[in-house]
N, CA, C and O atoms as a DFTB+ gen file, in Angstrom:
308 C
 N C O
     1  1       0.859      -1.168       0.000
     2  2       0.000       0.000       0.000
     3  2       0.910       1.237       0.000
     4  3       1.892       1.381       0.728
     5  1       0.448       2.125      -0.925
     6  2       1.462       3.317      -0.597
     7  2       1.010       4.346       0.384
     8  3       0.034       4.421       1.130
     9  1       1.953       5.052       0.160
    10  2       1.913       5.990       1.652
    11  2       0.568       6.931       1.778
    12  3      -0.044       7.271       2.791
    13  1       0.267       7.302       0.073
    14  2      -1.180       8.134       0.105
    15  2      -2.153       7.454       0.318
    16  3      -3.062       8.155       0.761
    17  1      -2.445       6.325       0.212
    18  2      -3.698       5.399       0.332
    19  2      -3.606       4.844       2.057
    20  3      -4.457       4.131       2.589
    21  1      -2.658       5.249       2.566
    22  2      -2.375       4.982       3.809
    23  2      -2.710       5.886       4.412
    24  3      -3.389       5.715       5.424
    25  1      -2.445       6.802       4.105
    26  2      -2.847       8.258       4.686
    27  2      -4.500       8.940       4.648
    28  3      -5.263       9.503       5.433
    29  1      -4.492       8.541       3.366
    30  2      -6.294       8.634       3.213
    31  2      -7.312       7.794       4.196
    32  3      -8.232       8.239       4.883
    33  1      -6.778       6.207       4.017
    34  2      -7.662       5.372       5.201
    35  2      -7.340       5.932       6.302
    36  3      -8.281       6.256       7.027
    37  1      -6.247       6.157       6.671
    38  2      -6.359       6.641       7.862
    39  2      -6.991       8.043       8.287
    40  3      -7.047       8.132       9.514
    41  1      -7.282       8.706       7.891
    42  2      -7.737      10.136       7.967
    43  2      -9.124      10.353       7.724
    44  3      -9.585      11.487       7.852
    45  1     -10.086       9.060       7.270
    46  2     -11.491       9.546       7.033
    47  2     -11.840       7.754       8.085
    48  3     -11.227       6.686       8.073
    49  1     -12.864       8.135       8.717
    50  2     -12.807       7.227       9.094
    51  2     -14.405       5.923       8.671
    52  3     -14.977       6.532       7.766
    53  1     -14.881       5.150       8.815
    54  2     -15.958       4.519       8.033
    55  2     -17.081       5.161       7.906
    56  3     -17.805       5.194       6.911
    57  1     -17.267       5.808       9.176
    58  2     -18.666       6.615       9.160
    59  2     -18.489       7.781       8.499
    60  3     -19.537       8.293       8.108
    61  1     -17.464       8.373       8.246
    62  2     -17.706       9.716       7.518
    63  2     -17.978       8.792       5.810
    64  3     -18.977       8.928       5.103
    65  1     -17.100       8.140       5.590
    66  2     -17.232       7.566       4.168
    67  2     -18.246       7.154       3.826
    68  3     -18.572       7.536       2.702
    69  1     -19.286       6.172       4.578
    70  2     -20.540       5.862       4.495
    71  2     -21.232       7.340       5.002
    72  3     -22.454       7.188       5.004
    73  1     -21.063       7.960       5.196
    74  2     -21.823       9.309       5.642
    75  2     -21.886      10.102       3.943
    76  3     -22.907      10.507       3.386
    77  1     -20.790      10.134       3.525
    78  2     -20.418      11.102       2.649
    79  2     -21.153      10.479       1.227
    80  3     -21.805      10.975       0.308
    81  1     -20.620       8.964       1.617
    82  2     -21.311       8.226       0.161
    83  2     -22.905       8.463      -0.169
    84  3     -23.339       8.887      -1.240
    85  1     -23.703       8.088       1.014
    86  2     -25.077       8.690       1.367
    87  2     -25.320      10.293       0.766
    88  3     -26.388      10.344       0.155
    89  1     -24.707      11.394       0.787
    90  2     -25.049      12.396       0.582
    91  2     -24.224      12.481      -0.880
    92  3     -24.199      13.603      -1.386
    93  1     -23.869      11.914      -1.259
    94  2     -23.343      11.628      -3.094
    95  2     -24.840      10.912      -4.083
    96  3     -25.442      11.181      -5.123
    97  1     -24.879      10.299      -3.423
    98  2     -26.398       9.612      -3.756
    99  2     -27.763      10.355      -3.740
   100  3     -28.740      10.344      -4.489
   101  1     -27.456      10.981      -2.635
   102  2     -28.631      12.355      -2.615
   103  2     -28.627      13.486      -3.280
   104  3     -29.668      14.084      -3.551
   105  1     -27.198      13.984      -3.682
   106  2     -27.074      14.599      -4.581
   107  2     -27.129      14.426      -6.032
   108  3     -27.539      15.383      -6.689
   109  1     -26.884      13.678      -6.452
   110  2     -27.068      12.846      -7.798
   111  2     -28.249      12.463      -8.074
   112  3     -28.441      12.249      -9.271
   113  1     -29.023      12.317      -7.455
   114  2     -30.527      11.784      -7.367
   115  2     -31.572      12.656      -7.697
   116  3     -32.439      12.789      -8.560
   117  1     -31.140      13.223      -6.635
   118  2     -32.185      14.792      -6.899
   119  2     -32.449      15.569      -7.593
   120  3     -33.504      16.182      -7.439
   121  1     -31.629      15.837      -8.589
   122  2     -31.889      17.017     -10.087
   123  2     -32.978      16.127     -11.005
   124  3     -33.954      16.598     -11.588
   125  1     -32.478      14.436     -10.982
   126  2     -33.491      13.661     -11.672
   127  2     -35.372      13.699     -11.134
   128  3     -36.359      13.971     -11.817
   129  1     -35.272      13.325      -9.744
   130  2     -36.590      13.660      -8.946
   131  2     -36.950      15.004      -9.569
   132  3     -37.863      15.126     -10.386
   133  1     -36.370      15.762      -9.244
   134  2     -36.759      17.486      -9.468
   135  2     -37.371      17.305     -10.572
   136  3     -38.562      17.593     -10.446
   137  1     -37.107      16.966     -11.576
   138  2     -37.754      17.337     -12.839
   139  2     -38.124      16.092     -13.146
   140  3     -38.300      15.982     -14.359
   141  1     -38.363      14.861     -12.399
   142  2     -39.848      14.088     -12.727
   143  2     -41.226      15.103     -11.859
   144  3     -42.379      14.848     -12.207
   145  1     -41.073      15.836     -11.133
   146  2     -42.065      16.372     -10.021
   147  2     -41.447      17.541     -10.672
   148  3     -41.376      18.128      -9.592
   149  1     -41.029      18.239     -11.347
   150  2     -41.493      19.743     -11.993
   151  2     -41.512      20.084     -13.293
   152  3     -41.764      21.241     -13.628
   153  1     -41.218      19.010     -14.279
   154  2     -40.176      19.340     -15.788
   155  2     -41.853      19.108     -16.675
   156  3     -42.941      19.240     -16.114
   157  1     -41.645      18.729     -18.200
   158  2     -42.448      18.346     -18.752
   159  2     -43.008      17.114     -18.626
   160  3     -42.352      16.331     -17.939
   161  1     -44.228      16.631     -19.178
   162  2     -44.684      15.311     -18.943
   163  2     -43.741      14.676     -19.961
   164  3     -42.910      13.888     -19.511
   165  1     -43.757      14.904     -21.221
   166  2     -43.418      14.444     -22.040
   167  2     -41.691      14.551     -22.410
   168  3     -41.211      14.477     -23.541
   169  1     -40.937      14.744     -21.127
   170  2     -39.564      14.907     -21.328
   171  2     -38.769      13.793     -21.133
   172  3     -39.000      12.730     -20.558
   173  1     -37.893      14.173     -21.650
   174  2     -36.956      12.685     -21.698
   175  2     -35.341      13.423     -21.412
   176  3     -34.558      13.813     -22.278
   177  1     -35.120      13.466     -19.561
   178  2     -34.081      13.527     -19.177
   179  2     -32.438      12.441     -19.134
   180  3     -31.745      12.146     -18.160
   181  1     -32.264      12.070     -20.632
   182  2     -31.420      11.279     -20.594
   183  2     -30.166      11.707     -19.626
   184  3     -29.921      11.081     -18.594
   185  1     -29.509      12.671     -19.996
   186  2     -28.556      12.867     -19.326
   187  2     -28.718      13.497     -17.578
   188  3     -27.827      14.227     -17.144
   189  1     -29.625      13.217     -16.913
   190  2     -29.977      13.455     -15.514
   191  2     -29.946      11.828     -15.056
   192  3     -29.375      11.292     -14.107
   193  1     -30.687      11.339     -15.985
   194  2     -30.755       9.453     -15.775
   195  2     -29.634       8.809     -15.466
   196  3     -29.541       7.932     -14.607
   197  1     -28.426       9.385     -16.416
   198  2     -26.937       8.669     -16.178
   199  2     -26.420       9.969     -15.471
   200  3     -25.288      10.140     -15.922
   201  1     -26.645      10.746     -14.777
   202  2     -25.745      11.297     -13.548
   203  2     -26.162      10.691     -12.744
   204  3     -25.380      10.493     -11.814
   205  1     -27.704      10.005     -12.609
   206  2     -28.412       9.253     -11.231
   207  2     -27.575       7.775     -10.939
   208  3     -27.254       7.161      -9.921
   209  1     -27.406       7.559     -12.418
   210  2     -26.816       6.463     -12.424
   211  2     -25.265       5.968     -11.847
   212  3     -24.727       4.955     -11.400
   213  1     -24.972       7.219     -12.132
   214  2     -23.472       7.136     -12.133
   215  2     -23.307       7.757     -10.585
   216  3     -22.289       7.430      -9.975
   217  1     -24.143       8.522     -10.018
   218  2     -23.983       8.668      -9.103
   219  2     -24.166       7.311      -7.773
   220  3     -23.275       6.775      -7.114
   221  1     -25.198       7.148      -7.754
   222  2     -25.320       5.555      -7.082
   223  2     -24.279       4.600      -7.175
   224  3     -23.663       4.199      -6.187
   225  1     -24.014       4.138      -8.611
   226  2     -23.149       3.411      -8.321
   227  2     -21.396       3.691      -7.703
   228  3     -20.552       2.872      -7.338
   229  1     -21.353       5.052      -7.783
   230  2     -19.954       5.465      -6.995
   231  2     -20.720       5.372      -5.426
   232  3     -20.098       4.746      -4.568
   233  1     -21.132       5.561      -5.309
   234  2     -22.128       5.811      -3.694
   235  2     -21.975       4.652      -3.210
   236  3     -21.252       4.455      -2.233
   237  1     -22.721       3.587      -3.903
   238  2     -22.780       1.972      -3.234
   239  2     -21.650       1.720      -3.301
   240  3     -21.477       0.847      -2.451
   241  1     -20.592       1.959      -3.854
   242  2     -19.069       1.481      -4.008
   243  2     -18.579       2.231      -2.356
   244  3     -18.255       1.646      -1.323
   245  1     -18.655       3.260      -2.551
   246  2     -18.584       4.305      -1.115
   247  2     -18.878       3.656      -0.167
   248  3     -18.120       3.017       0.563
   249  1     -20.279       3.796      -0.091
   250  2     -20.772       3.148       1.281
   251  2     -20.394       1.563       1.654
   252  3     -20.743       1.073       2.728
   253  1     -19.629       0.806       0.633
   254  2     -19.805      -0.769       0.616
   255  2     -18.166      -0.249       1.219
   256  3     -17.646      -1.130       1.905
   257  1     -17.534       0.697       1.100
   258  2     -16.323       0.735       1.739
   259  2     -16.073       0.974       3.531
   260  3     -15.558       0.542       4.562
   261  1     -16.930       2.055       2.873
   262  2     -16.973       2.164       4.468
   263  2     -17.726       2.024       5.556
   264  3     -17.599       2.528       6.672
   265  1     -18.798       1.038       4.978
   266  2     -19.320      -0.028       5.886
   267  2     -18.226      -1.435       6.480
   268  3     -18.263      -1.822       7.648
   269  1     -17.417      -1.971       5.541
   270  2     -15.947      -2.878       5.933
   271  2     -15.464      -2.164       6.682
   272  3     -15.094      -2.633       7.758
   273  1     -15.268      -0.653       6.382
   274  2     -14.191       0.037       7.394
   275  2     -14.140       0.144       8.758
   276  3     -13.212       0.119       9.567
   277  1     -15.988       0.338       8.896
   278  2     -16.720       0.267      10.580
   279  2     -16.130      -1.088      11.064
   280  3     -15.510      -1.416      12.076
   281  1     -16.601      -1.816       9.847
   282  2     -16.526      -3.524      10.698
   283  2     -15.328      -3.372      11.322
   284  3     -15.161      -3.573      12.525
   285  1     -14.104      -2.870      10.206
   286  2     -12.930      -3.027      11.143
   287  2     -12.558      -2.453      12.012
   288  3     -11.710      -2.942      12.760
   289  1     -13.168      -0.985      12.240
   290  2     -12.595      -0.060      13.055
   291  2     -12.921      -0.696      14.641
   292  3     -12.298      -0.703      15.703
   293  1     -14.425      -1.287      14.117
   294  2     -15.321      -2.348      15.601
   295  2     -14.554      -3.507      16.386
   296  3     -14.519      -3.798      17.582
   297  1     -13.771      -4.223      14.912
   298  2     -13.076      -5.553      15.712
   299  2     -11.605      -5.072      16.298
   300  3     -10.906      -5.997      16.712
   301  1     -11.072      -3.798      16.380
   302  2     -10.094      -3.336      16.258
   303  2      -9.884      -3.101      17.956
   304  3      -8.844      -3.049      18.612
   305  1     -11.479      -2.971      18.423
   306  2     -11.116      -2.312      19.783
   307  2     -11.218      -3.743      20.688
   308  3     -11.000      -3.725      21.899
C-alpha cells in the first residue's frame, strides 16, 4: 500500500465515508426527482438518468467501503 492510500484510510474514518457516500447519492438523485415532479410530462431527461446512475453506483461502491471500514474499526477495539 502506498503511503497516500495509507494516509487517506487513515484520515477519514468509516462513518464519515458511508456518511459522505449517502449524501453523493442524494445529490445525484435529486436534479433527476426534481424534474420528474417539476419538468415536462413528455420529457426525456437522458442525461440526468446517467448522472443518477453514475452517481449511485460510486455511492454503493462508497458506502460498501466504508461499511468494511466500521466492521474493522469495531473488531479493532
Amino acid at each position: 500500500m502506498s503511503r497516500l492510500e495509507e494516509a487517506v484510510i487513515r484520515r477519514f474514518s468509516g462513518w464519515t465515508l458511508f456518511k459522505w457516500s449517502l449524501v453523493l447519492a442524494v445529490t445525484g438523485v435529486s436534479p433527476l426527482l426534481l424534474y420528474i415532479l417539476l419538468g415536462p410530462r413528455d420529457g426525456n431527461p437522458i442525461g440526468l438518468g446517467l448522472l443518477a446512475l453514475a452517481a449511485l453506483l460510486l455511492s454503493a461502491a462508497g458506502a460498501a467501503v466504508g461499511l468494511i471500514k466500521m466492521m474493522v474499526e469495531r473488531s479493532d477495539r
